[in-house]
N, C-alpha and C positions, 0 to 999 in steps of 0.2 A: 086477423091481420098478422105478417110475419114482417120481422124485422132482418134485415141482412146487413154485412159490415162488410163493405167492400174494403179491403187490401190498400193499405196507405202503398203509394208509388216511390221506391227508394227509400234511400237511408234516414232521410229529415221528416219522413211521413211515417216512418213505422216509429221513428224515438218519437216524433208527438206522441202515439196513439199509445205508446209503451208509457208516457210521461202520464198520460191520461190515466193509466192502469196505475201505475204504482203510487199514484194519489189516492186512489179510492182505495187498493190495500192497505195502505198505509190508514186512513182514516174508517175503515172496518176495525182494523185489527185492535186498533186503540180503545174504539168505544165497544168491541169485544172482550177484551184484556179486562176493563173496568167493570162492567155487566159480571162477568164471570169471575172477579177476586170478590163481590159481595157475597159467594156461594160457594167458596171453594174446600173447607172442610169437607161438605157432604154432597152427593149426588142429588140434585132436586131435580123433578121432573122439566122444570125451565132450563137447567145445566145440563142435562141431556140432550135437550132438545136443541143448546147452542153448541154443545161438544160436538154436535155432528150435522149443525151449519156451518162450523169451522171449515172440514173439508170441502162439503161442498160449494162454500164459497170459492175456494181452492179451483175444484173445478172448473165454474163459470168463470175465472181469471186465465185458468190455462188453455180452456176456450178460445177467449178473446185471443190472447197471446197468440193462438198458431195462425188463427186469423188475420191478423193486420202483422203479423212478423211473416209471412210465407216470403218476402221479395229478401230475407236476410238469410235465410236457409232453409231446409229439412223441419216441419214441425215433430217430428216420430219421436223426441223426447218427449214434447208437450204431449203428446198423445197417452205416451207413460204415464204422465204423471196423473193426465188426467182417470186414465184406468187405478191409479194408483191411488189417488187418493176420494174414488167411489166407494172402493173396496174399503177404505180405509171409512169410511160413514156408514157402511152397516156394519165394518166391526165394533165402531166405538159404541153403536147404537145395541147393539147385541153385548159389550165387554160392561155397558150402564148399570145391566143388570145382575152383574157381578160383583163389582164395586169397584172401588178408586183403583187396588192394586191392576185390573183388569185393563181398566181407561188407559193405567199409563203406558202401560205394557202397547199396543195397540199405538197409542199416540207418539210412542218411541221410534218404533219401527215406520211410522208413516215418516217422522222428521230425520230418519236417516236417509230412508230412499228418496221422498221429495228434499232433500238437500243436498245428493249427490246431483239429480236432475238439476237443479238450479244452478247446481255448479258447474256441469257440465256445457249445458244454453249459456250460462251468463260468458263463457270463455271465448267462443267467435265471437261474439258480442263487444268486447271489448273496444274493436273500431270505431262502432258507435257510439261509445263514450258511456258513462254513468253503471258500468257494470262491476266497477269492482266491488261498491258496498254489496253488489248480490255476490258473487260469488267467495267474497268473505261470509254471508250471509247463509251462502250454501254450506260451506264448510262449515261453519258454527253450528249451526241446525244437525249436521251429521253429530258430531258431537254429543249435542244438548239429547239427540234421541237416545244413545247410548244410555245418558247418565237418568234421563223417564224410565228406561225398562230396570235399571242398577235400582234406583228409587222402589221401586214397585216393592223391591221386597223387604224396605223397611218396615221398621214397629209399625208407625202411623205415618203411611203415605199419605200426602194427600196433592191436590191439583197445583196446587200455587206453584212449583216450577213449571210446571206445561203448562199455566196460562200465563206466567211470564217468559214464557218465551215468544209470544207474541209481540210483547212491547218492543225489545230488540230488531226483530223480525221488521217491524211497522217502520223505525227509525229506519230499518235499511231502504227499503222501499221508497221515503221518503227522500234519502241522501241519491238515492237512483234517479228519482224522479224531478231533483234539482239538480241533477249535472248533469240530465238527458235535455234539459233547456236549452243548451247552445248547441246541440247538433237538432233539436226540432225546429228550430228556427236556420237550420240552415251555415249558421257560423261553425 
């Protein structure tokens, strides 16, 4: 059985479907962030295995996204990001086995590019309201990859800044996802 997501119609139909997405990023990332700071000294095989549902989760969001946003423009950034952050899950699933310095290194570079992308979507975007926590959200993430790959060549790296940079992240998502309210409903 295949599932299809037809195309919300207009601006109030794509912020619901967008509202509907940045909920569930929002409440992944969270109960992600917390799963992974019980483990973030050392690589355990469950820390792996969630290092690189991260992206992929990634994925299936940018997915959705070019899908029910196509009546708001061009998805070929989404489609970026979505290449971008595949590539970005067998590197971390390959850098695991390296160790922390590895992961960050990898997880830097994913939140620079996927943060210029989100910054660049959320900027048309702005008509429809609730885009500014993303594209503050984009820029911050560019940033924060910076200072993962800076990290890496500390004494003792370890994860806890790349998985708190999820909680911020989540909190953007969430501020998007209540001030996409009044243009999915049309106000």
């Amino acid at each position: 059985m295949s599932t299809t997501i037809a195309a919300p119609s207009g601006i109030a139909g794509t912020a619901s479907a967008l509202r509907r997405l940045y909920f569930i990023r929002f409440a992944f990332a969270i109960v992600w962030a917390l799963v992974m700071f019980t483990m973030a000294s050392r690589i355990t095989p469950l820390g792996a295995v969630l290092l690189v549902l991260y992206p992929l989760f990634d994925v299936g969001a940018a997915i959705y996204d070019a899908r029910v946003s196509r009546s708001t423009g061009s998805p070929a950034l989404l489609y970026v990001n979505i290449a971008v952050s595949l590539a970005t899950a067998v590197g971390v699933a390959i850098a695991c086995a390296s160790g922390v310095p590895a992961v960050l290194r990898v997880w830097g570079a994913w939140a620079i590019v996927a943060g210029l992308v989100q910054l660049i979507v959320a900027v048309p975007r702005r008509s429809m309201g609730g885009q500014w926590p993303m594209i503050l959200s984009g820029g911050i993430s560019v940033l924060a990859g910076g200072s993962f790959i800076a990290s890496a060549g500390a004494e003792q790296p370890a994860l806890t800044s790349a998985i708190g940079y999820a909680v911020p992240g989540a909190v953007f998502f969430l501020l998007s996802a209540l001030r996409l309210g009044r243009t999915s409903k049309g106000a």
